[in-house]
C-alpha positions as CSV (number, residue, x, y, z in Angstrom):
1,X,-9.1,-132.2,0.3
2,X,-11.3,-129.2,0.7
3,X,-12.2,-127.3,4.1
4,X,-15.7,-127.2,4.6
5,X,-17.5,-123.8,5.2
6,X,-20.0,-123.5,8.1
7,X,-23.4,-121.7,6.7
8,X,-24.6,-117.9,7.7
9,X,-26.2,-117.0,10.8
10,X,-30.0,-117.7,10.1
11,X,-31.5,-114.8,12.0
12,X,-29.8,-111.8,10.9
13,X,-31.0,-108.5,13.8
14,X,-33.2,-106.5,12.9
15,X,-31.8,-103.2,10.8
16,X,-32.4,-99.9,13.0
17,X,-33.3,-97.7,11.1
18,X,-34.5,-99.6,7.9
19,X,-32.1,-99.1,5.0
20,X,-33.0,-96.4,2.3
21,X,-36.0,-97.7,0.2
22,X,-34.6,-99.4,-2.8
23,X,-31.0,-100.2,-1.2
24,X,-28.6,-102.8,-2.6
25,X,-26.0,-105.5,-1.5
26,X,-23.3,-105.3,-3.6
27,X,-21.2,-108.1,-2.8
28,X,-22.8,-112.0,-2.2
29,X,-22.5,-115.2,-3.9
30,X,-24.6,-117.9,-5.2
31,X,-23.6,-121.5,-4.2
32,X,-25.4,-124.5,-5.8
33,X,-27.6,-126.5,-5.5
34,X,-24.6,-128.8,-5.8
35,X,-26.9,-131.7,-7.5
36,X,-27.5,-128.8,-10.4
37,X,-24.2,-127.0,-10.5
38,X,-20.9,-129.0,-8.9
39,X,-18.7,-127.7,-7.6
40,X,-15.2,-127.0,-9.0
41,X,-12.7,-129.7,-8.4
42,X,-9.1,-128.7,-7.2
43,X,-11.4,-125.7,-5.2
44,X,-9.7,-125.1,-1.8
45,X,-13.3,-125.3,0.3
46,X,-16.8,-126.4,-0.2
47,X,-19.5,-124.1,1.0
48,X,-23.0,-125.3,1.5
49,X,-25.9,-124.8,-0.7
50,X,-26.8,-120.8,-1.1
51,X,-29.0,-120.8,-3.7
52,X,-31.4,-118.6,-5.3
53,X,-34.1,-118.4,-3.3
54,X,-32.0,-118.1,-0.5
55,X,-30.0,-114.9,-1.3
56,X,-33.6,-113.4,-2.1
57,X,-34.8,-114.2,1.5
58,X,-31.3,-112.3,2.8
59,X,-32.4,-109.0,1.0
60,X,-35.5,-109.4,2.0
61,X,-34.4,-109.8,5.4
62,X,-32.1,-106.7,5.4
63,X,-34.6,-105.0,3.7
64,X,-33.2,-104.3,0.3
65,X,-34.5,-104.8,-2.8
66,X,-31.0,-105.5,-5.3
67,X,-28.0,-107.7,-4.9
68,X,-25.0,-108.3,-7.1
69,X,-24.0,-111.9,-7.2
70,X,-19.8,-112.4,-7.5
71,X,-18.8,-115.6,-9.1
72,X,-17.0,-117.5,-6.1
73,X,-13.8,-119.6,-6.1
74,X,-16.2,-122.8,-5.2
75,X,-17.8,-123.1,-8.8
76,X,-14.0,-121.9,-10.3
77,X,-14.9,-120.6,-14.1
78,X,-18.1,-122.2,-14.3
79,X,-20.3,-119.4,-14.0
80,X,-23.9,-121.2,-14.2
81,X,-24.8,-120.8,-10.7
82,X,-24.6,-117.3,-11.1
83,X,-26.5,-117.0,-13.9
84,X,-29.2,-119.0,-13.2
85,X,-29.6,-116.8,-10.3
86,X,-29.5,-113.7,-12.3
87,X,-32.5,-115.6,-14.6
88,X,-34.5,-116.4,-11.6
89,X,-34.8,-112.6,-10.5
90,X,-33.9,-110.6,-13.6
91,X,-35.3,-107.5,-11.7
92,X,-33.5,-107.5,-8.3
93,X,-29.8,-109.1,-9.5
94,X,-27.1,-108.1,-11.3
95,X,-23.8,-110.4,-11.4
96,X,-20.0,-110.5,-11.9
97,X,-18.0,-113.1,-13.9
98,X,-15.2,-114.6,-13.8
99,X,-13.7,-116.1,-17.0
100,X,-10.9,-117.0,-19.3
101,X,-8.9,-114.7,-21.4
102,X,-10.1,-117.2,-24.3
103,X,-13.7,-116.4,-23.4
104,X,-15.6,-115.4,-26.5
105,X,-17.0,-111.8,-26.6
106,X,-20.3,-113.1,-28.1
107,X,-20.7,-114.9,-24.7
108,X,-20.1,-112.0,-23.1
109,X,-22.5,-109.9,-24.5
110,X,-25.0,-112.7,-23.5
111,X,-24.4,-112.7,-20.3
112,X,-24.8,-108.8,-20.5
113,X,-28.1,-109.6,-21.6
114,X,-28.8,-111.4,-18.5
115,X,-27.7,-109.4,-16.0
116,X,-24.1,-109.9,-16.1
117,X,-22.4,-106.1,-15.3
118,X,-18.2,-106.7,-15.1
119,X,-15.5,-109.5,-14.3
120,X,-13.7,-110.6,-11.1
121,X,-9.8,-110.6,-11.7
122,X,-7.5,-111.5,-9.0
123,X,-4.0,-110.3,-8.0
124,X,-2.8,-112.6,-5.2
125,X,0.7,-112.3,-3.0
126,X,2.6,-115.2,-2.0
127,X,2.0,-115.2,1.4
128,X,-2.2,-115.4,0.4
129,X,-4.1,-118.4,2.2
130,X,-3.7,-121.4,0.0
131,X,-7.7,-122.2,-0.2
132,X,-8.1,-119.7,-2.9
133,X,-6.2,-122.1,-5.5
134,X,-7.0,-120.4,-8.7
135,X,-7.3,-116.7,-10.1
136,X,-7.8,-114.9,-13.3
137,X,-5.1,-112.6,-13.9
138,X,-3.8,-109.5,-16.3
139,X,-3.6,-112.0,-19.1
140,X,-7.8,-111.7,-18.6
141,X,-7.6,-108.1,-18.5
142,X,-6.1,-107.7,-21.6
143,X,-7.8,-109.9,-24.3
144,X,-11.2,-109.1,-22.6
145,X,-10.8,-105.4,-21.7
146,X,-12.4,-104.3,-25.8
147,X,-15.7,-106.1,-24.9
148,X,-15.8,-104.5,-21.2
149,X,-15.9,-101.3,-23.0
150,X,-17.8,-101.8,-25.3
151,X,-20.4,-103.3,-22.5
152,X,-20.2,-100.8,-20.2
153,X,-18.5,-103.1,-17.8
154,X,-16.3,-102.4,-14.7
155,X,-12.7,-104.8,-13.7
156,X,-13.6,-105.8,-10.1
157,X,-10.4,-106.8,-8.4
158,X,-9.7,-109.3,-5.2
159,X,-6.2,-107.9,-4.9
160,X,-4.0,-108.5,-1.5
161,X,-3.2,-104.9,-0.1
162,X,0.3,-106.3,-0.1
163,X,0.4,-106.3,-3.9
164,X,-1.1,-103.2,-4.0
165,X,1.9,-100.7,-4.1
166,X,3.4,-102.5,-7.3
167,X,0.0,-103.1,-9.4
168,X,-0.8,-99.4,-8.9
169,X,0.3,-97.8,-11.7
170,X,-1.5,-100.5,-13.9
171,X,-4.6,-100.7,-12.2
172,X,-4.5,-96.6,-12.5
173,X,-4.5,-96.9,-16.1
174,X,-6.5,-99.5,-16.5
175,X,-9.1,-96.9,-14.3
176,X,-8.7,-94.8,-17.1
177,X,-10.8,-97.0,-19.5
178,X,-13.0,-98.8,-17.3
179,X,-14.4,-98.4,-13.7
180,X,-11.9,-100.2,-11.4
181,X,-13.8,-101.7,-8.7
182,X,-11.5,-103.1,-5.0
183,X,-13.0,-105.6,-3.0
184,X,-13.0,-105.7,1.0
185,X,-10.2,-102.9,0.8
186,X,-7.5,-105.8,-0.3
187,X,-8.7,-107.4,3.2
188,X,-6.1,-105.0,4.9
189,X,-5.1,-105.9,8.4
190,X,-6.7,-103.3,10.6
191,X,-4.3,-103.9,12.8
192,X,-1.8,-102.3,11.1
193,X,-3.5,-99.2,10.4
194,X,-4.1,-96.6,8.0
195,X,-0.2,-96.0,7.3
196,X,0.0,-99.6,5.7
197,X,1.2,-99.2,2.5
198,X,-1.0,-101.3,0.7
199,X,-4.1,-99.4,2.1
200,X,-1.8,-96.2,1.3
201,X,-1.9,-97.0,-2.3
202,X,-5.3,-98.4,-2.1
203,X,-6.5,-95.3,-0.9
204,X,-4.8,-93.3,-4.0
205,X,-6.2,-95.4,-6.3
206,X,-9.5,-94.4,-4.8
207,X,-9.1,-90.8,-4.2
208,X,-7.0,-90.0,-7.0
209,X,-7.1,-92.1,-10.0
210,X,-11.0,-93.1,-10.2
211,X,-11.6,-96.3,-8.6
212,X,-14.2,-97.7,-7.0
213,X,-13.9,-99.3,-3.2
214,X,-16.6,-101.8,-2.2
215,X,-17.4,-101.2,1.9
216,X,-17.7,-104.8,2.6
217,X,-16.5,-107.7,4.7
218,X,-15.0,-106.0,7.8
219,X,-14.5,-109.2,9.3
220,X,-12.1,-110.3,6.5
221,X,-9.9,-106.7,8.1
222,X,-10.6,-107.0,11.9
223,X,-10.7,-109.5,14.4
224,X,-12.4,-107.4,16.5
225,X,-16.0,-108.7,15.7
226,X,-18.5,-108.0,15.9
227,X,-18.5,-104.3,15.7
228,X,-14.9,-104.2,14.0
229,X,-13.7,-100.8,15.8
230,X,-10.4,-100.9,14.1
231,X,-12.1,-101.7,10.8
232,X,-13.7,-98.0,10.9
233,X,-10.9,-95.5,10.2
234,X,-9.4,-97.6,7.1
235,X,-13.6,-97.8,6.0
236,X,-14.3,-94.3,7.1
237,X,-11.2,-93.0,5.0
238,X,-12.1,-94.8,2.1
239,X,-15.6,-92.9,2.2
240,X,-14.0,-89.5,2.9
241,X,-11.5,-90.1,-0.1
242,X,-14.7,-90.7,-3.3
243,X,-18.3,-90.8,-1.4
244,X,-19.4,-90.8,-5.4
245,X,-17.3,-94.2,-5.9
246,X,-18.4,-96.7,-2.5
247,X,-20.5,-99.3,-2.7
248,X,-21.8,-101.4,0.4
249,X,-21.6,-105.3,-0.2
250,X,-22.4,-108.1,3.1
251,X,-20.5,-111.0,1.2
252,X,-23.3,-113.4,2.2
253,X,-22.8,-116.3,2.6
254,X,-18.9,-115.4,3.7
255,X,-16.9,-118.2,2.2
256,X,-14.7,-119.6,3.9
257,X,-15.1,-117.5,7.4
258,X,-14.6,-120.3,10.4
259,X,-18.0,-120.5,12.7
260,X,-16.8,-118.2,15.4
261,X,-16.2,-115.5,13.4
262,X,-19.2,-116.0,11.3
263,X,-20.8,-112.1,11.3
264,X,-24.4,-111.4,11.6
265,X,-26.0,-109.9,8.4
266,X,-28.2,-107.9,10.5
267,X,-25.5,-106.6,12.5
268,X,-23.5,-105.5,9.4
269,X,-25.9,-103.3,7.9
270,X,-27.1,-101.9,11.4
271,X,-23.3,-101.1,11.4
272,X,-23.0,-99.3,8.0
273,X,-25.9,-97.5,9.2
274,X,-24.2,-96.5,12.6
275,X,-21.1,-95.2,10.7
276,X,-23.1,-93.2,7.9
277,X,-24.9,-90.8,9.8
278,X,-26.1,-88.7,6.7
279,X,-29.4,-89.9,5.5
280,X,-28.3,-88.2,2.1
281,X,-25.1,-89.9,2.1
282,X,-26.6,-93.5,3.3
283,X,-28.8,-93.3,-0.3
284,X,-25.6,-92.3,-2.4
285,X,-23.8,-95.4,-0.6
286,X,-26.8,-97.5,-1.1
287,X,-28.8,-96.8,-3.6
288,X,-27.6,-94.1,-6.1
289,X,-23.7,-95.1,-6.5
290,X,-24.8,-99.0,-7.0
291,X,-27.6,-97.4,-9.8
292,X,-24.5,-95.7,-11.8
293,X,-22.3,-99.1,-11.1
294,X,-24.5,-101.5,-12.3
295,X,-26.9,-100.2,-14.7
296,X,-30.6,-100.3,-13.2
């Protein structure tokens, strides 16, 4: 049994002032059309259709013009959704995998050829929700870490803060061969602050070993929606520690996010506006940082 997954807010606010010309979303995922591409079975929810066409109306709604589409836990290792979506606007989307260690490299450098710019590993802790039922791991890393180099690709990691302190020296070296990227800051419970120690060694990775942090999904920190006040100083620090190595990402369509805390898109960006004052910095979060990241 699954748990279904209520669908985004239709009419994301208006952004005020309009994003830099040319800005990106670096974090969203493709769902679907179900009758094209199933979905996984053993997956621990079932989002609805967020296809295509769909994801293209979002940026245009938030007035950006590329996205990055993350292969979601939904369609597991079947990444056909995402590619298809990378075919249908070769110019606006990249995407990230996830795959196999067995994964040849020859498919890999296909999917380079369409778009295709890193792969999602996962580092969970035993306390993790139980609807995210399956994960690619180190073993990944290893066997497919040659072809990543050779491709130019980064290692983007959904890793628990709680895991963090003990996979830091790993994922410091592996920073050393190719650009470590963190999603939602390990989802990090505001709530316990900056002194956590899993946003402690987050924050070192970061700041002093090379990685990348993506600025998304405040909602997945904070309860304290919609404006996530005690989301900012975590966020903020991350920013402060490598403004070169931030990326901005909505997570649209926000898998598995129950209906009353379902975020506005709109609201988001207005609030990644609010907190990045600097119109220089705002095009280095938005524009020139996801350039370097994912090739265009």
């Amino acid at each position: 049994m699954t748990v279904p997954t209520p669908a985004p807010d239709p009419h994301p606010e208006p952004v005020t002032p309009p994003p830099p010309p040319g800005g990106w979303d670096c974090h969203a995922h493709i769902f679907g059309p179900a009758e094209c591409f199933p979905f996984a079975e053993g997956r621990g929810y079932t989002p609805p259709d967020a296809p295509p066409s769909h994801f293209l109306r979002h940026l245009d709604a938030l007035g950006l013009r590329h996205g990055v589409v993350v292969q979601a836990n939904a369609h597991g290792l079947d990444n056909r959704a995402m590619l298809a979506a990378l075919q249908a606007a070769p110019d606006r989307l990249r995407g990230v995998a996830i795959t196999p260690a067995g994964t040849r490299a020859d498919d890999l450098r296909d999917w380079h050829r369409l778009g295709v710019r890193g792969l999602r590993f996962h580092l969970f802790h035993p306390g993790h929700r139980p609807n995210y039922r399956r994960g690619v791991g180190w073993d990944a890393v290893d066997a497919l870490l040659p072809v990543m180099r050779e491709l130019g690709w980064h290692a983007q990691f959904w890793a628990d803060a709680r895991v963090l302190p003990d996979e830091e020296p790993r994922l410091a070296a592996l920073a050393s061969q190719v650009p470590v990227v963190l999603d939602h800051l390990g989802e990090t419970e505001a709530a316990r602050g900056m002194n956590a120690p899993g946003f402690q060694a987050l924050l070192r990775l970061v700041r002093d070993h090379g990685a990348w942090a993506k600025l998304s999904a405040p909602y997945r920190v904070s309860l304290q929606g919609p404006d996530y006040p005690d989301a900012m100083p975590l966020y903020q620090a991350v920013r402060n520690a490598a403004p070169e190595r931030v990326v901005w990402g909505s997570d649209w369509p926000h898998p598995q996010i129950p209906e009353e805390r379902m975020p506005n898109d709109g609201r988001l960006l207005n609030l990644l506006l609010a907190w990045i004052t600097d119109p220089a910095e705002r095009e280095r979060v938005m524009i020139r940082n996801p350039e370097r990241l994912y090739g265009i």
